[in-house]
N, C-alpha and C positions, 0 to 999 in steps of 0.2 A: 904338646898335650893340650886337649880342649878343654878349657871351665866350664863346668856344669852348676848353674846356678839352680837351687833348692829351694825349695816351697812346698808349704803343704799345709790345708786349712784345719789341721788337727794343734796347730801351733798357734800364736798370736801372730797376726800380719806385721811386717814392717812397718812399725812408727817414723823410718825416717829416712833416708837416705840408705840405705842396706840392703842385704839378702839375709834372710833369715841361714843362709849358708850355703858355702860353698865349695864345689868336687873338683879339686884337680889331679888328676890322676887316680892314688889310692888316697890320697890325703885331704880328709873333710875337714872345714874348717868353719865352725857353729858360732856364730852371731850371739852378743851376750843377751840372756833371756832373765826378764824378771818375772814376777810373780802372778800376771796376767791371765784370764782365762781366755783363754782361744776364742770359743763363740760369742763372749760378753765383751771382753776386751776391759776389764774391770780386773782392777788389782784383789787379789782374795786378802782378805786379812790376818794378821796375826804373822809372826816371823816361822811356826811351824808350818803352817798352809803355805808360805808363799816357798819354802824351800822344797817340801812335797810339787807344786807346780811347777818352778823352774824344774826339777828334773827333770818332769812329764813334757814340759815342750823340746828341753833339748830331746827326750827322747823320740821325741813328734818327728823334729827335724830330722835327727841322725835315721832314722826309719825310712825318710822322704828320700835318703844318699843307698839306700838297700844295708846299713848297717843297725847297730843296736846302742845301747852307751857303754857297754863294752869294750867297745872299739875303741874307746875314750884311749890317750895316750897322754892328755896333757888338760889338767882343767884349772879354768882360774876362776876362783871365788870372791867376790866383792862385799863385804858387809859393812852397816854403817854402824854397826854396833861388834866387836871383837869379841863381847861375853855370849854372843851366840854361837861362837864356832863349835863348838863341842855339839850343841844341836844340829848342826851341817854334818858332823862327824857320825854322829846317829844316825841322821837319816838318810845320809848317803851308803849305807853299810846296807841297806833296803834295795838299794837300785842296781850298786855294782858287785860284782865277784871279785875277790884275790884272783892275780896280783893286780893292786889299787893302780890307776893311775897317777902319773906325777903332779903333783898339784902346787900353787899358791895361793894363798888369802891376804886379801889385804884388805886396811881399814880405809873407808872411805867418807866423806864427809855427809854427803847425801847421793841418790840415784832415781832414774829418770821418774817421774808422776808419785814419788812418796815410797818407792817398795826398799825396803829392809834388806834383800842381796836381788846379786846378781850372777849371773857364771856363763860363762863362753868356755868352746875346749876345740881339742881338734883329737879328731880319731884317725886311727889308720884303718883303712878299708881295706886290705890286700888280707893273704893267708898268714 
């Protein structure tokens, strides 16, 4: 099977050593994104805004592989505060449809340039 590495300037560029994601086969696998604007490359503020952003870039990417975040099969969430997850829980009810992907959260001490979470996942692209 060939790797198909992913990009697309509706996302933030890779800060580092990455792909913003990658296709192998049917199985996409999304690079963690934080709260970044694509064309500013500035972190948005406030832990509401930046979770509304993350989604929209993974949805950037997962769009770059021809799926949607739907596709989503497995997401991991990173916060550096745990009394925000409830807020993730809200505003991800915005993006995906039942039945939710499998998910974990964890607390984390700080993340990259100051943002508040983070989340990587991996969808399934097949039917």
């Amino acid at each position: 099977m060939a790797k198909q590495i992913l990009s697309t300037p509706n996302a933030p560029a890779a800060i580092g050593t990455y792909s913003q994601g990658v296709k192998v086969g049917d199985t996409v696998y999304l690079s963690g994104q934080i709260g970044l604007d694509a064309q500013t490359m500035i972190l948005v503020e406030g832990i509401e805004a930046q979770i509304h952003q993350v989604f929209l870039n993974l949805g950037a990417v997962a769009n770059a592989a021809g799926c949607g975040l739907n596709h989503t099969v497995k997401l991991n969430v990173y916060l550096t505060d745990l009394a925000n997850f409830a807020k993730v829980n809200e505003i991800m009810a915005h993006y995906f449809d039942q039945p939710y992907p499998a998910r974990a959260a964890v607390g984390v001490k700080e993340l990259p340039r100051g943002a508040l979470v983070e989340m990587d996942a991996v969808l399934f692209a097949g039917e």
